[in-house]
N, C-alpha and C positions, 0 to 999 in steps of 0.2 A: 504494500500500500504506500501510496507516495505520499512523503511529508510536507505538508504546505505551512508556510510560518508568512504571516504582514506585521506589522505595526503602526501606531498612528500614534501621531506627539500632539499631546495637551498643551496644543498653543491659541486653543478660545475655539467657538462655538461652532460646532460643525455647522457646513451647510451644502444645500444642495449638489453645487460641485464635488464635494466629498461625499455626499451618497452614490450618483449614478458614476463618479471615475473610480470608487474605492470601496466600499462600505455595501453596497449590491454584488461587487461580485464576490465579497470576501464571506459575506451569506449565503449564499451560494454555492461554496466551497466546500462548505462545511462537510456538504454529502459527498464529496468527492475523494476524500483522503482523510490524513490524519493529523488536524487543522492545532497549531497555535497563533493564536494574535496578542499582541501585547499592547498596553500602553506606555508609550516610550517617554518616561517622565524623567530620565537621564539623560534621554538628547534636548529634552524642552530648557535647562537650564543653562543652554546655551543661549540664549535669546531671555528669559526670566528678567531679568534688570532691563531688559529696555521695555517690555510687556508692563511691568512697575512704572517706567520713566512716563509710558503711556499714558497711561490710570492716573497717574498725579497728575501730568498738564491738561487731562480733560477735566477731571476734578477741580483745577484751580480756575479753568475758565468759567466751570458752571459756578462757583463761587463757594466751592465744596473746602471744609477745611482737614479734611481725612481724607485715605484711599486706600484703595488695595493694598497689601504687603506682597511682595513676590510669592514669598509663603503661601500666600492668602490667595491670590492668582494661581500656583499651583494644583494645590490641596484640592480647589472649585473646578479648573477644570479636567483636572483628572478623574474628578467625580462625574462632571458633565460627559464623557467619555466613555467610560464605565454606564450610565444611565444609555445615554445613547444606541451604542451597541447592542445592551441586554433587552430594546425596546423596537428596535427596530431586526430584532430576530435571530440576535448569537443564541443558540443553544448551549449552552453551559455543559451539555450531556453529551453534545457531538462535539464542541473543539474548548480549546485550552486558553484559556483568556486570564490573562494577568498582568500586574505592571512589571513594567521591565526592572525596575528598583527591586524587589521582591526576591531576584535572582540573581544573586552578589557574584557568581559567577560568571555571570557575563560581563564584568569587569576585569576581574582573572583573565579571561582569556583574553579579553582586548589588549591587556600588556603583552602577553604572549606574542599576539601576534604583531602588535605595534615592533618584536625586537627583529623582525622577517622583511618588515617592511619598507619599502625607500621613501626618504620625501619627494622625490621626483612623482609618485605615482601620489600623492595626498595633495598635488601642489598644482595638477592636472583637472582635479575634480571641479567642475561646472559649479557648483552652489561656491563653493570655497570662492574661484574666482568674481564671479558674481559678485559677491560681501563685499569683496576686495575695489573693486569698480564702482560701486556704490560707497565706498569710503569707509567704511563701518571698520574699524579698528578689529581683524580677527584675533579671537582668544585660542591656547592651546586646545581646547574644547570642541571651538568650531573647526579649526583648523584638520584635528585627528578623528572628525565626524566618521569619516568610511571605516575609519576602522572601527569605532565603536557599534556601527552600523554589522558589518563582515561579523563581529563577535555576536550578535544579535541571533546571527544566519545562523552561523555553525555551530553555536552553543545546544541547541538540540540535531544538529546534523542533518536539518531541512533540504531541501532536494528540491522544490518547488517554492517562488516567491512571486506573487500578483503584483505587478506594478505596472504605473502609467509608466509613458515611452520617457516622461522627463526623470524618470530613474533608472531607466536601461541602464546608466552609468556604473550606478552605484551596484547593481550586479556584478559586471563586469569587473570592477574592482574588489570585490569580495570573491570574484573566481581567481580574481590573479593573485591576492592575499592567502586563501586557501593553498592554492599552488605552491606558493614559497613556503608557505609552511607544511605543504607536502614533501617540497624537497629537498627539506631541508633535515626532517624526521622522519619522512615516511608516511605513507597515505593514510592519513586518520581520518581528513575530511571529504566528504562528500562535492562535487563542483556543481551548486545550486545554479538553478537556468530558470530566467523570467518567466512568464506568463504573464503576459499580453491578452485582457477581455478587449472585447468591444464598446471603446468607453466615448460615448457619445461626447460632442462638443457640449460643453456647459458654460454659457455668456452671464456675465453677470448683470447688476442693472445698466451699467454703464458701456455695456457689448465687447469688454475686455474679458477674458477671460476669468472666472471669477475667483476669486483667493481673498482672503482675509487682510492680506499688504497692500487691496485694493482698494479697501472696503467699499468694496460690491455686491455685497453676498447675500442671498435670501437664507437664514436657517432653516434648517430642517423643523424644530419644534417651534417657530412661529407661530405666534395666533394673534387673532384679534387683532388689534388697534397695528401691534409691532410688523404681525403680517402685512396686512392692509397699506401701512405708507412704504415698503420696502417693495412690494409688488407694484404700486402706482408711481411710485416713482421711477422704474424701469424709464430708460432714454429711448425716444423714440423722434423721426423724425418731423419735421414742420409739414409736411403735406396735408392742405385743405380737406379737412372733414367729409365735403361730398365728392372729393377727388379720389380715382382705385387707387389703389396702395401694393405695392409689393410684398406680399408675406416672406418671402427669403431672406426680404434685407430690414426685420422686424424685428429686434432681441424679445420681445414678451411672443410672437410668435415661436423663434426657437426654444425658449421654455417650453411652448405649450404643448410642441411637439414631443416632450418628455413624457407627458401625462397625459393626452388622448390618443385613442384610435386611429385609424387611419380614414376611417371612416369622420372622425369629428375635425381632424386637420383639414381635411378634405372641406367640409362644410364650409371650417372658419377661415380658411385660404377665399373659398369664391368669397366670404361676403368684404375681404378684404378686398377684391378686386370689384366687387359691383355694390359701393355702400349704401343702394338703395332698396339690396333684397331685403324681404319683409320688415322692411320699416314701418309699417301697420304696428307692429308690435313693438316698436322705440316710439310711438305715437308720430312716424311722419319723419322724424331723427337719421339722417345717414348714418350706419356704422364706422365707428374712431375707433382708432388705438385704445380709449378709456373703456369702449364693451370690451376689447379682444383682453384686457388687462381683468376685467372684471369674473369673465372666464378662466382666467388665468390660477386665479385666487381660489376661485373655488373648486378647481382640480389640486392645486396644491392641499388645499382645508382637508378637503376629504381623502386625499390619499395618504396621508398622514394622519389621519384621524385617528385610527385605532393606535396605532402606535404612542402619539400622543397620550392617549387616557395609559397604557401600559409603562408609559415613563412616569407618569404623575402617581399610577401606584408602586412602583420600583422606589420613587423618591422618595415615598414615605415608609419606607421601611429599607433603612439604609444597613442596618445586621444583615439583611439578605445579602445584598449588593457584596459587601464584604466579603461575606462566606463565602462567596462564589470566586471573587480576588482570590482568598487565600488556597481556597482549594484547587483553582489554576494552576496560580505559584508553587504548588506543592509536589502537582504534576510536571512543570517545568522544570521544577528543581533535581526533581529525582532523573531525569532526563540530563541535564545539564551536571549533576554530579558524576554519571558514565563518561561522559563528552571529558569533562576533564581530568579523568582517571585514565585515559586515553593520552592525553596532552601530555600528562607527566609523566607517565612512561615513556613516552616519546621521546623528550625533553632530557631523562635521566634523572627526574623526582622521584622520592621514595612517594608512597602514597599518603594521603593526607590521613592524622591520627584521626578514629574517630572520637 
């Protein structure tokens, strides 16, 4: 049975893009193999002090005289995380979900393998550069990402990893880290190889791609009011009301395409292009961007609906939630404890005293 391992960093509130590029198909999976997911709250403290730096100057503009603690940012959304997943469909029964903290061994190895590794090949990495171009002063932290990343992979000896195309990277670099530490003791690790779903484009309101460094983002557990202005406010363009309109070049049409039929695309494409079908029933009204928005809303409402009420009972019974944490982690661990009883004989460790 092939081992499948993701993770996802508690760096604020999931949202739609992170469902259908990440969170769909790692539900998915579940029935396929022999699934760990983690919440990755070791790599989030790579970023944690600016996430704080955030929360204070919003804080100070609203005229707030307290704010988050990084801690405090933490702690909430790795709990937001945990809720999330458990609500929109991880089985706890079928895969192994824990935080990455939990699993001190994947620390251990990451030295390990950090002593295999060049900086040529950590100084190559896409996100790394990036930081670097954007000016942001990198820390050892950010800097040795892949490999804390690579430890992540091979600490249960995963074979199968779900990622979008903008982490092919980071694969690759954990096969080539693997390798040196294959050849440098002998084949203990496994050479995991991506898998690539079918991950639809996801625009945000402002028709960039949607991410949280945008803020563009619709959440997933939106409701009411917070739904409501993040969906109308989608950008859309100046074309006259009783003028057709191009559904292609519509960012609330490419949403909506997420969550109807092909059959209700279909509909709301013609009435984008003749805004006067049944206008009987807008009272005489052309069809605007503000009906196709309205539609919008209420397939998001509802598709999320039940999951919704199942996070709001998750939330109120946080022992659950935990147990479920710890009994992942327990699993991971005992997994993670062979992986490096492996390393150290490889290495020339005596085995660690129990």
């Amino acid at each position: 049975m092939k081992r499948i391992l993701s993770g996802v960093q508690p760096s604020g509130k999931l949202h739609l893009g992170n469902y259908f590029g990440a969170i769909r198909q790692h539900i998915a999976l579940q029935d396929q193999g022999d699934a760990f997911y983690f919440i990755a709250d070791y790599h989030a403290l790579t970023t944690l002090k600016d996430a704080e730096a955030k929360e204070a100057d919003a804080a100070q503009k609203a005229g707030k005289k307290t704010w988050k603690s990084a801690k405090e940012i933490l702690a909430e959304n790795v709990r937001d995380v945990a809720l999330d997943y458990l609500a929109l469909g991880l089985d706890p029964a079928k895969a192994c979900f824990y935080r990455q903290s939990d699993v001190p061994e994947v620390c251990e190895l990451a030295w390990m393998l950090a002593t295999v590794t060049g900086m040529g090949l950590l100084e190559r990495a896409h996100s790394y550069k990036d930081k670097v171009a954007q000016g942001i002063t990198p820390s050892v932290g950010l800097f040795s990402y892949p490999i804390l990343m690579a430890a992540d992979i091979l600490i249960v000896r995963s074979n199968v990893v779900p990622v979008g195309k903008d982490q092919v990277q980071h694969l690759e670099m954990t096969r080539d880290i693997a390798g040196y530490f294959n050849g440098a003791y002998g084949d203990v690790f496994p050479l995991p190889q991506e898998q690539l779903g079918e991950v639809p484009a996801v625009p945000g309101t402002d028709g960039r791609k949607m991410s949280k460094s945008y803020g563009n983002t619709i959440e997933i557990f939106a409701e009411g009011k917070a739904l409501k202005n993040a969906v109308m406010g989608i950008v859309t363009d100046s074309t006259p009301l009783e003028s057709p309109k191009n559904p292609e070049n519509c960012n609330a049409f490419a949403m909506y395409k997420l969550f109807a039929t092909p059959e209700e695309q279909a509909s709301l494409a013609e009435h984008y292009r003749q805004p006067m079908l049944n206008a009987e029933a807008r009272g005489g009204r052309p069809f605007g961007y503000g009906d196709a928005k309205t539609l919008l809303l209420k397939k998001i409402d509802a598709f999320f609906a039940e999951a919704r009420q199942r996070r709001k009972d998750l939330a109120a019974d946080p022992a659950r939630v935990e147990s479920i944490l710890q009994a992942g982690a327990a699993k991971a661990r005992a997994e993670a404890v062979k992986t490096m009883e492996l390393v150290r004989k490889a290495v020339g460790m005596l085995p660690r005293p129990v």
